[in-house]
N, C-alpha and C positions, 0 to 999 in steps of 0.2 A: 579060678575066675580071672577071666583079663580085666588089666586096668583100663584100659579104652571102656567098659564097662560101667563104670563106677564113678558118680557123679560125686565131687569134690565140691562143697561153698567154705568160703573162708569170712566171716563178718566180725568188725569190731566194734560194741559195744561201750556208749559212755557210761558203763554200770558197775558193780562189783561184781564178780561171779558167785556170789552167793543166792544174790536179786535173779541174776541174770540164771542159773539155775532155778529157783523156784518159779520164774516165768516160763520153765517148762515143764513142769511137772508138777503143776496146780491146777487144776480147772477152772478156779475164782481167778486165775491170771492169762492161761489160755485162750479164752473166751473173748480177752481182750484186745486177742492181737492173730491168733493163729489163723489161716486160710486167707482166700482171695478178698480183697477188697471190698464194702458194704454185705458180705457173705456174714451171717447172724452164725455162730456157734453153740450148740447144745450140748453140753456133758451128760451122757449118760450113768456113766460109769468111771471111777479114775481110781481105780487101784494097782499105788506106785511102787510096785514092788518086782524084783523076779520074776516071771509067771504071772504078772497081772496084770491087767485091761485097763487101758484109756478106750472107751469107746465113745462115739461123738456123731454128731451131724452136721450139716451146716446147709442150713437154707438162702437161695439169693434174695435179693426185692423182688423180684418176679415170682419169688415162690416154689424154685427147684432146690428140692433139698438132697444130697447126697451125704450119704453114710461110708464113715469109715472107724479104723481101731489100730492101736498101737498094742502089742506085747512085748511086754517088757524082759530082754534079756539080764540086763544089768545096771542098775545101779549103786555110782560110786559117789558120793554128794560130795561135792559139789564138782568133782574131776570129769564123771564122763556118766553116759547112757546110750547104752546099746537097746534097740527096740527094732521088731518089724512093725511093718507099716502095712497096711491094706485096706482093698475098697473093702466094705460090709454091706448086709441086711441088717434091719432092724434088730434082729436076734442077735447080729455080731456075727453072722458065722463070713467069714471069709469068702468074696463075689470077684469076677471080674469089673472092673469099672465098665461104666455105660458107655464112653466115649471108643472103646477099644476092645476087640477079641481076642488082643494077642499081647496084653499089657501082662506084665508078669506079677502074678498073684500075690507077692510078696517081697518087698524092699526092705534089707535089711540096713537100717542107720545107725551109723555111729557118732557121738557126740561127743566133742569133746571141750571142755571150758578149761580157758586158761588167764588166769592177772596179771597186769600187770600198769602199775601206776593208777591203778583204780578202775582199770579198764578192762573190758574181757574182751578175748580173742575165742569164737565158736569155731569150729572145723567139723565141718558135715560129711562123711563118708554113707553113700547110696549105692548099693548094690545089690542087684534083682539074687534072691534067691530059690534052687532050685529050677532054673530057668532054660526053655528051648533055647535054641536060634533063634526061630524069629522073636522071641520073647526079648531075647537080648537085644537085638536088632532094632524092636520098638523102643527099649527105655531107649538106647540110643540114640535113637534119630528124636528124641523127645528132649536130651540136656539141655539146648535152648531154650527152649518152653518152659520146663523144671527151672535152670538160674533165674528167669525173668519171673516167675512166680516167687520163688525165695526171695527175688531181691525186694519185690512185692511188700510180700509177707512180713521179712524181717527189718525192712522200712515202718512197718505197722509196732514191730515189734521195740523198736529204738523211740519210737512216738510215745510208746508206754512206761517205757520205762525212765525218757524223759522226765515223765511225769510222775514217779516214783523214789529216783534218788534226790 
């Protein structure tokens, strides 16, 4: 897999990485911060394990809801989480997103949390697996789009947690 590929976020957090891990691997905490902006989040499912399902939805104000799911490769608490990522159907099973024909089925992320002075430093590693040409060609010509939503996101995210430590 090339790195030109592979979308890289780096964000630090004024939190411990303790907090700053179970803000990702909880649903009563995800809910409060994960997806785009006024997008409402529904946990279906959150079992955080090896082999196990975060599946979710997230509806806009407008009332478009889209479905997606994490499987979880690894967890190391509070050091790191390896998971894929992908659109879903209601059942979970693994879809192309609606925006895209040629979005690639499956992102595999790496997370990585790290302290220091109180502070955690995340490192996001995104890389499409499994993936054509054009598959690869999509996520990439999409990193812009991807940063500016994380930065979104984990804006939402640093809000919460604000109000946590």
């Amino acid at each position: 897999m090339s790195k030109s590929n592979e979308l890289v976020i780096t964000r630090t957090f004024n939190a411990p990485r303790e907090l700053v891990f179970q803000a990702f691997t909880q649903g009563e905490h995800l809910k409060h911060w994960w997806g785009p902006k006024d997008w409402t989040l529904n946990v279906l499912k959150s079992d955080v394990r090896p082999g196990g399902i975060f599946h979710y939805n997230q509806t806009s104000a407008e009332g478009h809801v889209m479905w997606g799911k994490f499987v979880y490769r690894e967890i190391s608490a509070p050091e790191r989480i390896v998971y894929t990522n992908s659109f879903s159907d209601e059942e979970g099973n693994t879809i192309l997103p609606p925006f895209s024909q040629t979005w690639p089925l499956e992102i595999l992320n790496t997370l990585t949390f790290t302290e220091q002075d109180g502070k955690t430093t995340l490192t996001m590693h995104g890389t499409p697996l499994s993936a054509i040409e054009e598959e690869l060609q999509a996520f990439k010509f999409m990193h812009d789009d991807m940063l500016n939503g994380f930065v979104g996101t984990f804006d939402q995210l640093a809000e919460y947690l604000a109000s946590k430590v």
